[in-house]
C-alpha positions as CSV (number, residue, x, y, z in Angstrom):
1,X,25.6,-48.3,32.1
2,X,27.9,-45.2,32.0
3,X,28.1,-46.0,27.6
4,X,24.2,-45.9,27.5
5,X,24.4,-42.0,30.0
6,X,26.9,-40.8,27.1
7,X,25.0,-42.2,24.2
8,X,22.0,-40.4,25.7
9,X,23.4,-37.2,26.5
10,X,24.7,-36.6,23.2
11,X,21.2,-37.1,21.5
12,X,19.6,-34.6,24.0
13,X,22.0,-32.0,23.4
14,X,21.5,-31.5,19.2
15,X,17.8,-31.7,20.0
16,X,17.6,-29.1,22.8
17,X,19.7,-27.0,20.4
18,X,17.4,-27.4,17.1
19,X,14.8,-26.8,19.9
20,X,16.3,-23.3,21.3
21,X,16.8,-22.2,17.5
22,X,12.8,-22.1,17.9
23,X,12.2,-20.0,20.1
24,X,11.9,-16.4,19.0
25,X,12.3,-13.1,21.0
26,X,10.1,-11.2,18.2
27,X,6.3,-10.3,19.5
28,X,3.4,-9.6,17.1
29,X,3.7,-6.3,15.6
30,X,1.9,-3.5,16.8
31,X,1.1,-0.1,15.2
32,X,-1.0,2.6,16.2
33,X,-4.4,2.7,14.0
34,X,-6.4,5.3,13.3
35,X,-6.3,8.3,11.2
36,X,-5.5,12.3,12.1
37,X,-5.8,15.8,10.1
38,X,-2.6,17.4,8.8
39,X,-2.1,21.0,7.2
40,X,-1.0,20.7,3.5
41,X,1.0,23.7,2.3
42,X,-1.0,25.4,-0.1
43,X,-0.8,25.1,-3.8
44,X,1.1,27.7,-6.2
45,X,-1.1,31.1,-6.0
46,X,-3.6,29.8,-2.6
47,X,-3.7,31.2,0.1
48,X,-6.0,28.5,2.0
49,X,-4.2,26.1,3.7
50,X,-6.3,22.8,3.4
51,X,-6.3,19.6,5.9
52,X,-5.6,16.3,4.5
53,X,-6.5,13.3,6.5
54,X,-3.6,10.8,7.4
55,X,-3.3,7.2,8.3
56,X,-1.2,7.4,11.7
57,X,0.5,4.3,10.4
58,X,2.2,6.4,7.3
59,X,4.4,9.2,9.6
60,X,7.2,9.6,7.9
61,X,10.6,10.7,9.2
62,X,11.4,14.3,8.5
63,X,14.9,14.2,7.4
64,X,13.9,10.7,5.6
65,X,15.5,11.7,1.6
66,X,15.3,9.0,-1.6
67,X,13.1,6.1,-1.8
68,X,11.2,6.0,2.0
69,X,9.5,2.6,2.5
70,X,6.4,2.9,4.2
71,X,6.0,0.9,7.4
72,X,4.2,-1.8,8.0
73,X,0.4,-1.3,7.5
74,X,0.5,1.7,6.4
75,X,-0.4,1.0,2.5
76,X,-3.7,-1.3,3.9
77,X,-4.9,1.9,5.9
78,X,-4.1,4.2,2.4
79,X,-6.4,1.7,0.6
80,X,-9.1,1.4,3.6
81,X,-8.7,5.2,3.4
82,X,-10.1,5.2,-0.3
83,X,-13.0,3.0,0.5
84,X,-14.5,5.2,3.0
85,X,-18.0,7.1,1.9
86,X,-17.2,9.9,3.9
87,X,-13.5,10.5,4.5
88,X,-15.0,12.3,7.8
89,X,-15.8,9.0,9.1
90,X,-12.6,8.1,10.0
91,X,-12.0,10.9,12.1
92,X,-15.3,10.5,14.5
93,X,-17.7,7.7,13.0
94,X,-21.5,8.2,13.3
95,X,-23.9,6.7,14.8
96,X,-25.3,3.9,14.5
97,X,-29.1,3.6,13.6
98,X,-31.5,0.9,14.8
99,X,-31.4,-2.5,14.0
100,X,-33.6,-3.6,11.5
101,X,-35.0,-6.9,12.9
102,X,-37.8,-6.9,10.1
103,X,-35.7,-8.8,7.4
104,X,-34.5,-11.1,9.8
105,X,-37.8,-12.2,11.4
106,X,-39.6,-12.5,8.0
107,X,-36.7,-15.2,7.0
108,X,-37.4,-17.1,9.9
109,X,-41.4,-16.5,9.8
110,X,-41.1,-17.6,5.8
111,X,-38.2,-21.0,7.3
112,X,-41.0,-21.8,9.7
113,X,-44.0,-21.7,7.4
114,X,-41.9,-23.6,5.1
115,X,-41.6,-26.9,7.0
116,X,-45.4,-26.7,8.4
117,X,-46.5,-26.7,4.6
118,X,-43.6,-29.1,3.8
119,X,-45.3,-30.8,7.2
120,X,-49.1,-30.8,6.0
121,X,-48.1,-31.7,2.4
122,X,-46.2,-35.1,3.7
123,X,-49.5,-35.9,5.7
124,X,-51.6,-35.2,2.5
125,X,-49.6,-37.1,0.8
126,X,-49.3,-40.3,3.1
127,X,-53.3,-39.8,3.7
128,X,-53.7,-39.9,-0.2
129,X,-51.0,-43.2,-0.6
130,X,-53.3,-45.2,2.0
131,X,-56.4,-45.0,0.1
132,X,-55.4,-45.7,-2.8
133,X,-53.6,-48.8,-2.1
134,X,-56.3,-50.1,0.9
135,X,-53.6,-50.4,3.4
136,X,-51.2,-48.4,5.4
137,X,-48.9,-46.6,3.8
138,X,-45.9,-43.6,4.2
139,X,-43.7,-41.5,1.3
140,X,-41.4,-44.2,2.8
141,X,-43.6,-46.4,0.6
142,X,-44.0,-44.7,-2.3
């Protein structure tokens, strides 16, 4: 009896060791989203400063020199950036019209008239089978 404790106890300890390796202390990553305006120093010979909009995700460090990788999910909101119609929208989005249920309720009108003339044309059919065979017949037949 004591033999079979040992032989046991050494198995559970490996395993709740390959088990603990498991477990991670990491969380999802989380970044702030969005975008924001930043002054741009003005070009050789102008004197407007301009605004550029910014993904939030792409803040640099100041005294960052060299090769600067940029953090995580900043390159996705650079290339979301260039998809945008109006690069306004990512500051303060518009509004939303009204939904257009007119599409959508002519594909079901048109799905619905469908089977009633898939429907009538299986009765036609059927009607048509009978008679000319004397008895009574379905498509089942045919």
């Amino acid at each position: 009896m004591k033999h079979a404790f040992r032989t046991a106890w050494w198995r559970v300890i490996p395993l709740s060791m390959l088990l603990g390796g498991c477990a991670s202390s990491l969380g999802p990553i989380s970044w702030e989203t969005g975008y924001r305006q930043v002054a741009v120093d003005p070009a050789d010979g102008d004197a407007a400063q301009r605004l550029a909009i910014v993904p939030n995700t792409c803040r640099a460090q100041p005294d960052q020199t060299g090769i600067v990788t940029l953090p995580s999910g900043c390159a996705n909101d650079l290339n979301l950036q260039r998809m945008v119609e109006r690069p306004d929208d990512l500051l303060h989005g518009r509004e939303m019209g009204p939904a257009s249920a007119a599409p959508v309720a002519a594909a079901a009108r048109e799905r619905l008239d469908g089977r009633e003339q898939a429907n009538n044309r299986r009765v036609q059919l059927e009607s048509e089978a009978r008679s000319a065979t004397g008895r009574s017949a379905t498509t089942g037949d045919l």
